[in-house]
matplotlib code that plots the C-alpha trace (Angstrom):
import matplotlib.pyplot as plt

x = [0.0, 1.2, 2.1, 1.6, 4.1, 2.9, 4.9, 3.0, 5.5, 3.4, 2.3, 4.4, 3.3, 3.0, 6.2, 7.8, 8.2, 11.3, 13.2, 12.4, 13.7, 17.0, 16.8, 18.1, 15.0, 12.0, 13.7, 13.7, 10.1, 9.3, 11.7, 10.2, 6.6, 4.2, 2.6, -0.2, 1.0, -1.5, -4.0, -7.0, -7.1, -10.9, -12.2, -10.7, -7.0, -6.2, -4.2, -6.9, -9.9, -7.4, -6.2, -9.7, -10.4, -7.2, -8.0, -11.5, -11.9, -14.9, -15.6, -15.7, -19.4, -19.6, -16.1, -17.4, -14.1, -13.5, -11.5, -8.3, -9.5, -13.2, -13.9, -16.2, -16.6, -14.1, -11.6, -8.6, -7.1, -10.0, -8.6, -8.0, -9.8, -7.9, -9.9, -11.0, -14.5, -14.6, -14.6, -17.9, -15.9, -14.1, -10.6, -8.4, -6.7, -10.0, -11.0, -7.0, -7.1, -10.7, -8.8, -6.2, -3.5, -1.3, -1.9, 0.4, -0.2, 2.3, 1.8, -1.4, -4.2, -7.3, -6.4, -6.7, -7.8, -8.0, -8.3, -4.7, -2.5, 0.2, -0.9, 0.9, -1.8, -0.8, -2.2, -0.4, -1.7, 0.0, 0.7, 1.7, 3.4, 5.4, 4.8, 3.9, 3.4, -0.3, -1.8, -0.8, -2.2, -5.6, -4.7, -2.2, -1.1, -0.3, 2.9, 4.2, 4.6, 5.9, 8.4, 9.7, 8.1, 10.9, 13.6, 12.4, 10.6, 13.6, 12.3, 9.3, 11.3, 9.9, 13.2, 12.9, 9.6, 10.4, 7.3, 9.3, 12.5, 10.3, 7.7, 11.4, 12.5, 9.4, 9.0, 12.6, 12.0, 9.0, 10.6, 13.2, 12.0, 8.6, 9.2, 7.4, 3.9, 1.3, -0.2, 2.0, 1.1, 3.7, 3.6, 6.0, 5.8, 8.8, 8.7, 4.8, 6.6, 9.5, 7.1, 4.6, 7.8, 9.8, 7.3, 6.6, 9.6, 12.7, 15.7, 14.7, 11.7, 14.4, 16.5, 13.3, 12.8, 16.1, 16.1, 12.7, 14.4, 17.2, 14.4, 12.5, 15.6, 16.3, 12.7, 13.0, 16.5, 14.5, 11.9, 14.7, 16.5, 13.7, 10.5, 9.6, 10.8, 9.7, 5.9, 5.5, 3.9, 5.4, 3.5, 4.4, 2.0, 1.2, -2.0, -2.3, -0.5, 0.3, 0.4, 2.5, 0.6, 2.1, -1.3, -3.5, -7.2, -8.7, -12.2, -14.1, -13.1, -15.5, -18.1, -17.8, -18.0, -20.9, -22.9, -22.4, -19.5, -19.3, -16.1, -15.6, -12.6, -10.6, -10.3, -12.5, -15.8, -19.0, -21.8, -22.1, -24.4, -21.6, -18.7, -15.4, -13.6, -10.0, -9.9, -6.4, -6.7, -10.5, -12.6, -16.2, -19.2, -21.0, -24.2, -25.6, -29.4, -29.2, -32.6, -33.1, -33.9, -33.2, -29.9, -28.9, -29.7, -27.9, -24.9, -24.9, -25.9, -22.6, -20.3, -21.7, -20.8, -17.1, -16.6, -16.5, -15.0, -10.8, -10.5, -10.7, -9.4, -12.6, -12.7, -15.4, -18.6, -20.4, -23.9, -23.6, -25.6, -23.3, -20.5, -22.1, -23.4, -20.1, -16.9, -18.9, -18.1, -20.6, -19.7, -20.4, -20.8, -23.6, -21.2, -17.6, -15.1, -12.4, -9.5, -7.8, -3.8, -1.9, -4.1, -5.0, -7.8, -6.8, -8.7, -7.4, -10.3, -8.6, -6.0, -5.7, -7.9, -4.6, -1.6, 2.0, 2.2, 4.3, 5.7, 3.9, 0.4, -0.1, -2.9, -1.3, 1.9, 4.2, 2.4, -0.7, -3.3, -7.2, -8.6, -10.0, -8.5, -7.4, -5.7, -2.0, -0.3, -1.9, -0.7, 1.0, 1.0, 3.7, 3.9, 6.1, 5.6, 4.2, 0.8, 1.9, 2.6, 5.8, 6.4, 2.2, 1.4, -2.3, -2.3, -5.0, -6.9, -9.2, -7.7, -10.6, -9.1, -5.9, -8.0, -9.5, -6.7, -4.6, -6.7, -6.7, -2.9, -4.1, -6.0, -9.4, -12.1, -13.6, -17.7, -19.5, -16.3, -16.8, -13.7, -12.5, -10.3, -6.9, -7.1, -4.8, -1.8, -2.3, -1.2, -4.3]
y = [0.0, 3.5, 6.4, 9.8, 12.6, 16.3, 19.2, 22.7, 25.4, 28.5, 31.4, 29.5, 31.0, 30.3, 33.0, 30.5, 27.3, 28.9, 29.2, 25.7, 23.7, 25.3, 24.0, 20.5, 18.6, 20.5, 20.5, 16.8, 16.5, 18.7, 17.0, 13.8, 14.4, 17.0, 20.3, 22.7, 26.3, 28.0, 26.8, 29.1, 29.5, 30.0, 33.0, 34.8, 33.4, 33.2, 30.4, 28.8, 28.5, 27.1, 24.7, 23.2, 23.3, 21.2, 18.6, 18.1, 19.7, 21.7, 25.1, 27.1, 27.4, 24.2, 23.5, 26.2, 28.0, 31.7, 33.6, 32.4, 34.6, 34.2, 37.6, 39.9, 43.8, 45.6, 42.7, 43.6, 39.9, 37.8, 34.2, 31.7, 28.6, 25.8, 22.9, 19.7, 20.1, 23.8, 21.8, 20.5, 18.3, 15.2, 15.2, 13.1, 12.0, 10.5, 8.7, 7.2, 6.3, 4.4, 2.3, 0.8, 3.8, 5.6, 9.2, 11.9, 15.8, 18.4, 21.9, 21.7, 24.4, 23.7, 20.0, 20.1, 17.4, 14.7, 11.7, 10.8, 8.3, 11.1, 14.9, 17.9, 20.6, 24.5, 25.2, 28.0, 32.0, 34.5, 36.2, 33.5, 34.3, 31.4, 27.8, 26.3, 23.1, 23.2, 24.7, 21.1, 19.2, 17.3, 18.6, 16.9, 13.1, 12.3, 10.1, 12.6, 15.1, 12.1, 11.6, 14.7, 17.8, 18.8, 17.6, 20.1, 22.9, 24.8, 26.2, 27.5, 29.9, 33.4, 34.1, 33.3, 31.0, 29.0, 27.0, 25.4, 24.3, 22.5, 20.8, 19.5, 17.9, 16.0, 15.4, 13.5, 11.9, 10.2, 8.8, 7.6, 6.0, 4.6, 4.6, 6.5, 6.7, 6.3, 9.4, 12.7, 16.2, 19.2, 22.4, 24.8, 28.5, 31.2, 32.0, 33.6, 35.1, 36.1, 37.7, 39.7, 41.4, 42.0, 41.4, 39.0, 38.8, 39.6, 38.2, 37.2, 35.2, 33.5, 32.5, 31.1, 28.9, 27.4, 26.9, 25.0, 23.1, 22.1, 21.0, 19.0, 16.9, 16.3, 14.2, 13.1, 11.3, 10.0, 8.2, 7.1, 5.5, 4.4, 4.3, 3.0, 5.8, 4.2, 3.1, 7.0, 10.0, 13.1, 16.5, 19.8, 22.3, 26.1, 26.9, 30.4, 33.3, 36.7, 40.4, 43.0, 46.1, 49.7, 51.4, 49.9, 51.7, 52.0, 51.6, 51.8, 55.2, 55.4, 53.8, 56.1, 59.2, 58.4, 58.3, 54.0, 53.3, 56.2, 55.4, 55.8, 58.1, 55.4, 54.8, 52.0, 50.9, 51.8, 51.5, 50.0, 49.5, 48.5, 47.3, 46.3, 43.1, 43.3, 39.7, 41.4, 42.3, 42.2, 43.1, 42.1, 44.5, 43.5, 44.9, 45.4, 44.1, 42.8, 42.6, 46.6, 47.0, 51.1, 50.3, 47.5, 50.0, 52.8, 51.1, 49.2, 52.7, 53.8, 51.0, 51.6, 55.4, 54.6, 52.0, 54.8, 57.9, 57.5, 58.7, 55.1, 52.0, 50.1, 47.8, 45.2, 45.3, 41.7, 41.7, 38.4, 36.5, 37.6, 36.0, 32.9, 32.4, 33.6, 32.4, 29.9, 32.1, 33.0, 34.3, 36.8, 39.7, 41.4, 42.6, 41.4, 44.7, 43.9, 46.8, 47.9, 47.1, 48.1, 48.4, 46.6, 46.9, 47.6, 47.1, 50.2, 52.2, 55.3, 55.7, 57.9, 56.5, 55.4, 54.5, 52.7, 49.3, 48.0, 44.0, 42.6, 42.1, 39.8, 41.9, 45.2, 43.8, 44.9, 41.8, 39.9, 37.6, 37.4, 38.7, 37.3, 34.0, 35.2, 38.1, 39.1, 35.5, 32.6, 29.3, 26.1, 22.2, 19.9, 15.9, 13.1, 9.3, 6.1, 7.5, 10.4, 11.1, 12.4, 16.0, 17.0, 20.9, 21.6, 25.7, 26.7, 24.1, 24.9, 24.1, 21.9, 19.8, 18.3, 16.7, 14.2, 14.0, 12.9, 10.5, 9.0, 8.8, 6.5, 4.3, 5.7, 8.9, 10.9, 11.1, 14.3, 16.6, 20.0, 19.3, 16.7, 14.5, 15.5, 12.3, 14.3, 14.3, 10.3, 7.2, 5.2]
z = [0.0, -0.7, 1.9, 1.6, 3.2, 2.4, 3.4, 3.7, 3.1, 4.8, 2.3, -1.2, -4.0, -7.6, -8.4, -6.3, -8.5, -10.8, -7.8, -6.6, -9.2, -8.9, -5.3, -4.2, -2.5, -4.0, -7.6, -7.2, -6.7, -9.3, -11.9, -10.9, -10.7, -12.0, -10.3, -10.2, -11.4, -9.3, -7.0, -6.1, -2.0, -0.5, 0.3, 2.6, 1.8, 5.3, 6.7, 9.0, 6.3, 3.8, 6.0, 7.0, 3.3, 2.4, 5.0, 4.2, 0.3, 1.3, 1.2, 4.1, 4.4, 4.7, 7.4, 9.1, 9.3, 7.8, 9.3, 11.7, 14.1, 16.7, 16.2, 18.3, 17.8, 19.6, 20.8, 19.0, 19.6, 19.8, 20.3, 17.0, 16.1, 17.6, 17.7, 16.1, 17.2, 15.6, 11.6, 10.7, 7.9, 8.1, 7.9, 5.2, 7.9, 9.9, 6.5, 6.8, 9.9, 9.1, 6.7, 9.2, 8.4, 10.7, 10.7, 12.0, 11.6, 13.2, 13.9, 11.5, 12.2, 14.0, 14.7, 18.9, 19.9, 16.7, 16.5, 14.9, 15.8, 16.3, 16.7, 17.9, 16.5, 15.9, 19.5, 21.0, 20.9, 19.1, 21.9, 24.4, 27.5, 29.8, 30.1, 26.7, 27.9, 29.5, 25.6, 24.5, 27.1, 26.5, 22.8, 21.3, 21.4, 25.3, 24.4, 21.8, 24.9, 27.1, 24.7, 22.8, 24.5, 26.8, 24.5, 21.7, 24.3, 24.1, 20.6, 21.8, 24.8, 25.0, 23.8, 20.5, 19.1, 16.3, 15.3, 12.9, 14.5, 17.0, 14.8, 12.8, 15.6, 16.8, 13.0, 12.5, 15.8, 15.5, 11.6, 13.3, 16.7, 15.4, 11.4, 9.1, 9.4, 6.2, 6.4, 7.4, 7.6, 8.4, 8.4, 8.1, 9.0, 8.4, 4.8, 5.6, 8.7, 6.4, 3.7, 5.6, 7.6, 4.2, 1.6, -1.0, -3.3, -1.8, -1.1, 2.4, 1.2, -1.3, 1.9, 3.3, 1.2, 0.7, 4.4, 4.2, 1.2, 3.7, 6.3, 3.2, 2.5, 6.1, 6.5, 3.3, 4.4, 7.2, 5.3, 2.8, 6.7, 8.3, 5.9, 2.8, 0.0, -3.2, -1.5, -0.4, -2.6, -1.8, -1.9, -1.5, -1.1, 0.0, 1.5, 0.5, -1.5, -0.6, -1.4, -0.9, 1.2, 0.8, 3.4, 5.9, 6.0, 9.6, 8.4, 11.9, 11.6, 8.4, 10.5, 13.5, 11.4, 9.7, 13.2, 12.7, 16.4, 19.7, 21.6, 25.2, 27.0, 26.5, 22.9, 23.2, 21.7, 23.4, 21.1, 17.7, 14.9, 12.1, 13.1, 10.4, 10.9, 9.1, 7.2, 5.6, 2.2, 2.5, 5.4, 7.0, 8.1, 11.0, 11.6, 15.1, 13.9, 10.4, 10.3, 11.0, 7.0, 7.4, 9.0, 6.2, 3.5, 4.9, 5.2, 2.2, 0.6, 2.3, 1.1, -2.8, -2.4, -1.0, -3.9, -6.3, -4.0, -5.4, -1.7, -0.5, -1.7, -2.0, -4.8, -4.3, -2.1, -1.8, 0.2, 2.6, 0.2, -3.0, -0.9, -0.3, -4.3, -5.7, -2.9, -0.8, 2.5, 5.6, 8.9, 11.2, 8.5, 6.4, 3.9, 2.7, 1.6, -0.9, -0.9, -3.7, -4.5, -2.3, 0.7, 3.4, 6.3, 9.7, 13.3, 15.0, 16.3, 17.0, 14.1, 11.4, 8.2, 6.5, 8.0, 6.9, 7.3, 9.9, 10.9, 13.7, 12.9, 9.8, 8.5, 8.7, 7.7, 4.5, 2.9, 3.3, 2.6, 2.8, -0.5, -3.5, -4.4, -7.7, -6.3, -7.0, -6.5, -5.8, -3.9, -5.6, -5.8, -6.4, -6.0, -7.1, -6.3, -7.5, -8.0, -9.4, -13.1, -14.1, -16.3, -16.0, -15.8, -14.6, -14.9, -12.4, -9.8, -6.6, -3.2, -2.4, -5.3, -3.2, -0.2, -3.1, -5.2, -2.6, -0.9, -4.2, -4.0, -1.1, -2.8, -1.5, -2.3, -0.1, -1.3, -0.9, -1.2, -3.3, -5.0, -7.7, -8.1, -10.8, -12.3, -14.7, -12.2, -11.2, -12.8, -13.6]

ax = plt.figure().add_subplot(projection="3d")
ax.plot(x, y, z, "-o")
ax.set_aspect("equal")
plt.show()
């Protein structure tokens, strides 16, 4: 039977395939195998909707997950969605470990909790302070932590928090110690760190991905030691592109001077009847009562009039049921805002209308994501293997197309999915 091992470089992007076949380990697999040139994220292109849509090949309105973020009017770091039970799709993995197959995810989003054989999920806040330990606990796999927690804790110090360097060494552990299992899912991180701090094409984003190249070859030198190399399909895969953001538009201040938001002597939000969520490069309206018609049509009234003010940086205005028909998206929001190149939305209530973008927050960043799945660069797909076909060039596919496609690769489909299968990629 065959295995499958699947890499997800954070935030690759299509521009990024050139360089990759000049590079040792992901040049192999594209030499060897075929890719996808660009693969359409969902709507928004955030890294937590695109990851429940890889694992399950639905759409978010039917996962249930659309933004990374739980977000509530005024919290300006509402909590992220963490768990299993948050996904109202199953998981490739859960239809892999059905048939008798070991499963392993590490560091993948919105996986507390699973039901693998192996999980260490993407669990820990943003903004974590101290002891990282007790975030994992009743989350991930209770002998993974017995075993490798404190020997790789080290990379999660507030000193310096390296998602990546400690996800690598549980990940060449457990090859080693237990043999590679038939299903495996990392994730890797720094080159979407890397871009929204320097932007998208840069030299820094090139060093990024050589580094993850080095960390590819490293596991797969461990399944080549201690698996079974010419049983396994390889994938490498990006779960989102990214844009490069020269202004970040404080819309609540719209909102408040139009008689919509009153803040308090603080700074802070006291009453509200339309409130913007910043999805990144596109933004959500909230409305207090959507069902108060005379409030719907005077802010949907205003959102038309912005569109066409050069003023603002408004490029798209979807009703809630527009973003449903068109990008299969719901959520807490009455309308969906897309800005216009080279803008982002940010959450600041008390800011200036347009502001620079600084590194820190990954929506207000010098790059981002969370607009339009065709817009500026979009993700990529690359797989080499026994199921795989060799020197095959698909130009565009869906993100909800890998989940099938590579439970294929496994010998099995997953019914009901809104993606296909690329029978084009796969031996018959």
């Amino acid at each position: 039977m065959n295995k499958l091992f699947v890499l997800c470089v954070d935030a690759m992007c299509d521009i990024d395939i050139d360089y990759a076949r000049t590079l040792p380990n992901f040049g192999r697999v594209l030499a060897d195998g075929s890719y996808i040139r660009q693969v359409k994220p969902v709507y928004p292109s955030f890294t937590y909707p695109c990851h429940a849509s890889i694992m399950t090949g639905v759409y978010p309105d039917r996962h249930g997950i659309s933004h990374n973020e739980i977000v509530s009017p005024g919290v300006e770091r509402p909590p992220w969605y963490r768990m299993r039970s948050s996904v109202k799709a199953k998981y490739l993995l859960e239809y892999a470990k059905e048939r008798g197959l070991s499963t392993c995810a590490l560091n993948w989003p919105i996986t507390g909790g699973a039901d693998f054989d192996m999980n260490m999920p993407m669990i820990l806040p943003m903004y974590y302070e101290g002891d990282a330990l007790p975030f994992y606990q009743g989350n991930a796999t209770q002998s993974l932590l017995d075993r490798y927690f404190r020997k790789h804790y080290w990379a999660l110090s507030n000193a310096h928090v390296s998602f990546d360097l400690f996800t690598m060494g549980i990940a060449l552990d457990i090859i080693e110690d237990n043999g590679q299992p038939d299903v495996m899912f990392v994730k890797l991180c720094d080159l979407d760190s890397v871009r929204h701090e320097f932007g998208v094409d840069t030299p820094q984003a090139k060093r990024a991905l050589k580094w993850h190249d080095a960390q590819f070859g490293s596991l797969l030198d461990g399944i080549r030691r201690h698996g079974d190399p010419d049983h396994t399909n390889v994938v490498v895969l990006g779960d989102h592109g990214q844009s490069d953001v020269e202004r970040v538009m404080n819309f609540n201040l719209v909102l408040r001077e139009n008689g919509l938001q009153t803040l308090d002597a603080d700074g802070r939000l006291a009453s509200w009847d339309a409130y913007c969520h910043t999805v990144g490069l596109s933004a959500w309206i909230q409305l207090r009562d959507p069902n108060d018609a005379e409030l719907y049509d005077r802010v949907y009234d205003l959102l038309l009039s912005l569109k066409v003010d050069p003023a603002f940086a408004i490029d798209c205005v979807f009703t809630k049921a527009e973003a449903e028909e068109q990008f299969h998206l719901t959520g807490p929001f009455d309308f969906v805002i897309e800005s216009a190149s080279p803008v982002s939305f940010g959450h600041s209530l008390t800011d200036p209308l347009f502001v620079k973008t600084k590194p820190g927050d990954y929506k207000t960043a010098p790059a981002s994501h969370g607009g339009l799945p065709t817009r500026s660069h979009m993700t990529t797909f690359f797989a080499s293997g026994p199921s795989v076909r060799r020197g095959v060039v698909i130009d565009t596919a869906s993100l909800v197309d890998e989940a099938p496609t590579m439970a294929r690769m496994l010998g099995f489909d997953m019914p009901g999915v809104d993606g296909r299968v690329l029978t084009e990629l796969l031996n018959d």
